[in-house]
NUVEX-741539 format. One record per residue (C-alpha): x, y, z; residue in one letter. Coordinates in steps of 0.2 Angstrom, whole numbers, plus 5000, padded with zeros to 4 digits. Example, Ala and Ser with C-alpha at 12.3 -4.5 7.8 and 13.67 -1.06 7.14 Angstrom:
2
506249785039A506849955036S
END
This chain:
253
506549535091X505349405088X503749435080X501949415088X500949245081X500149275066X498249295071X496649295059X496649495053X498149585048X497449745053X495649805061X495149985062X493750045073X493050225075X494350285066X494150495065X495250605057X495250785060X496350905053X496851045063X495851225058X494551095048X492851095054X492350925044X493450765047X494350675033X493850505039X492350465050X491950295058X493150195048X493150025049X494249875039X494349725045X495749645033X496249465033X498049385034X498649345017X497549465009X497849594994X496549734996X496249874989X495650024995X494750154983X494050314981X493950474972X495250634975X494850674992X493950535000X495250495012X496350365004X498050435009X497550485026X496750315030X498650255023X499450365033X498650315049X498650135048X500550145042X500850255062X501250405052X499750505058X498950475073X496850475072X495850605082X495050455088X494850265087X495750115087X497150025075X497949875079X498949755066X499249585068X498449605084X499549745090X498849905097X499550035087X499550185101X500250065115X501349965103X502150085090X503850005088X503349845086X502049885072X503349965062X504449835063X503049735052X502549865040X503149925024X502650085015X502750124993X502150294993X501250384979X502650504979X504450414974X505450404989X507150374983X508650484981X509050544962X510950564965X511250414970X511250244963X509950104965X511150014976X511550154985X509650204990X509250024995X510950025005X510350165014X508750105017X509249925022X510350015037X508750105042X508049945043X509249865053X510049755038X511949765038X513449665029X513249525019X511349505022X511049675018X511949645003X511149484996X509349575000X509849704987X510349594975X508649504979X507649664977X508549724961X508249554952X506449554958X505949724951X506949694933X508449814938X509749684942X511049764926X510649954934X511249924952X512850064950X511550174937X511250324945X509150354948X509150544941X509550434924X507950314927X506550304918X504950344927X504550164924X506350114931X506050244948X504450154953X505049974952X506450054963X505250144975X504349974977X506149864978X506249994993X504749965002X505049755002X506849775004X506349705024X505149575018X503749665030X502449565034X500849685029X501249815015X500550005009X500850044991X499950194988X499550224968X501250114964X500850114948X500350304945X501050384928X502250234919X502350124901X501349984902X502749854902X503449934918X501349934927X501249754921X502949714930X502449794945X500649684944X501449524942X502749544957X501449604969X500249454965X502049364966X502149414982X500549394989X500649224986X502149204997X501149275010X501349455009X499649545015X499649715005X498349855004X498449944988X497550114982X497250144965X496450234952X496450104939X495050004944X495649864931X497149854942X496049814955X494849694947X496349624942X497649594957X496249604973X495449494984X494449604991X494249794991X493349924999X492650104992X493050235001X491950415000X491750555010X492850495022X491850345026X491750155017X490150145006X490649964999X491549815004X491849644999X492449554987X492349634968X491449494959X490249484973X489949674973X489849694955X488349554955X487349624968X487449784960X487149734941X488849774939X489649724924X491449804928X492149874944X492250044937X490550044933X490050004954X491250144958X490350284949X488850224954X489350214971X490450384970X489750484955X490450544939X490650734947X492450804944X493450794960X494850904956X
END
């Protein structure tokens, strides 16, 4: 299958409304993005805001209660499969298999991707070498580090060279050496063309790695644009410092 041409935005939401079943308030309301090919942006927001659900739909695995999605000018309702085909997804929660071996888990996952044979193998090879676990391939997960298990989860996600990738809090929880790995092959890959939409907590992360970024509260976007422009129109000197202003230091527990 041949992919669509490459337009202007990787992916545009419009009117996007989420509504939980036996929830009177929606989780998302009137959420807009407009994100550009070749971007890495980053989408942020406290505990509940709506981060994970907004991932969710725009990955097709939730359908909104109401509003429109399309990626790289698909229209996710009417052209589902072919989204997919484009996307990848690192989720906050590690999506690989503990009894198994890192070779094994991409090997399973290459195959649900439609890689086979030699290809599929010299994509794992790729994968391993690229996330620093190239000597753990016939290691078995359930003896991994935390550190070791997210570069695998993220190895997983990219294993089909996706043309717009989700990585949800990718970094949550590991040594620093392990983070910093992570950082640099994601700006690696973003260079090569990648377009990514990250969530995070760290906002240094984001200052860090994105091009643009948007803060997400309440289930709508309260900020947008890109950080150092944000951070001087608001006196700013950090990012941090424009996300509690914006979001408030109250607990979100």
């Amino acid at each position: 299958m041949s992919n669509p041409a490459q337009p202007e935005l990787a992916l545009e939401t419009r009117g996007v409304v989420m509504t939980y079943r036996g929830n009177r308030e929606p989780s998302l309301t009137g959420f807009d993005l407009a994100i550009p090919t070749g971007a890495l942006f980053g989408l942020l927001g406290p505990n509940g805001a709506g981060k994970t659900t907004a991932i969710s739909i725009m990955a097709t695995i939730l359908k909104p209660t109401s509003g429109e999605v399309r990626i790289f000018g698909l229209d996710v309702r009417k052209e589902k499969r072919q989204v997919k085909a484009l996307l990848g997804l690192v989720p906050q929660e590690l999506a690989i298999y503990q009894p198994l071996t890192a070779t094994e888990n991409l090997r399973f996952f290459g195959r649900l991707y439609g890689l086979s044979g030699a290809a599929l193998k010299t994509r794992i090879g790729e994968c391993l070498e690229f996330v620093g676990l190239a000597d753990r391939g016939d290691q078995l997960v359930h003896t991994f580090s935390g550190g070791m298990k997210r570069r695998l989860n993220l190895a997983a996600g990219i294993l089909h060279q996706p043309k717009l990738l989700f990585l949800d809090e990718p970094t949550v929880g590991i040594d620093a050496q392990s983070r910093n790995l992570i950082l640099d092959r994601l700006a690696h890959l973003n260079q090569q063309g990648t377009t990514m939409i990250y969530t995070t907590h760290y906002m240094e992360e984001a200052e860090r790695l994105c091009s643009e970024v948007a803060i997400i509260d309440m289930g709508r976007i309260v900020a947008s644009g890109v950080p150092a422009e944000l951070m001087r129109s608001g006196g700013h000197a950090t990012l941090e410092e424009l996300f509690f202003a914006l979001t408030g230091r109250k607990l979100r527990d």
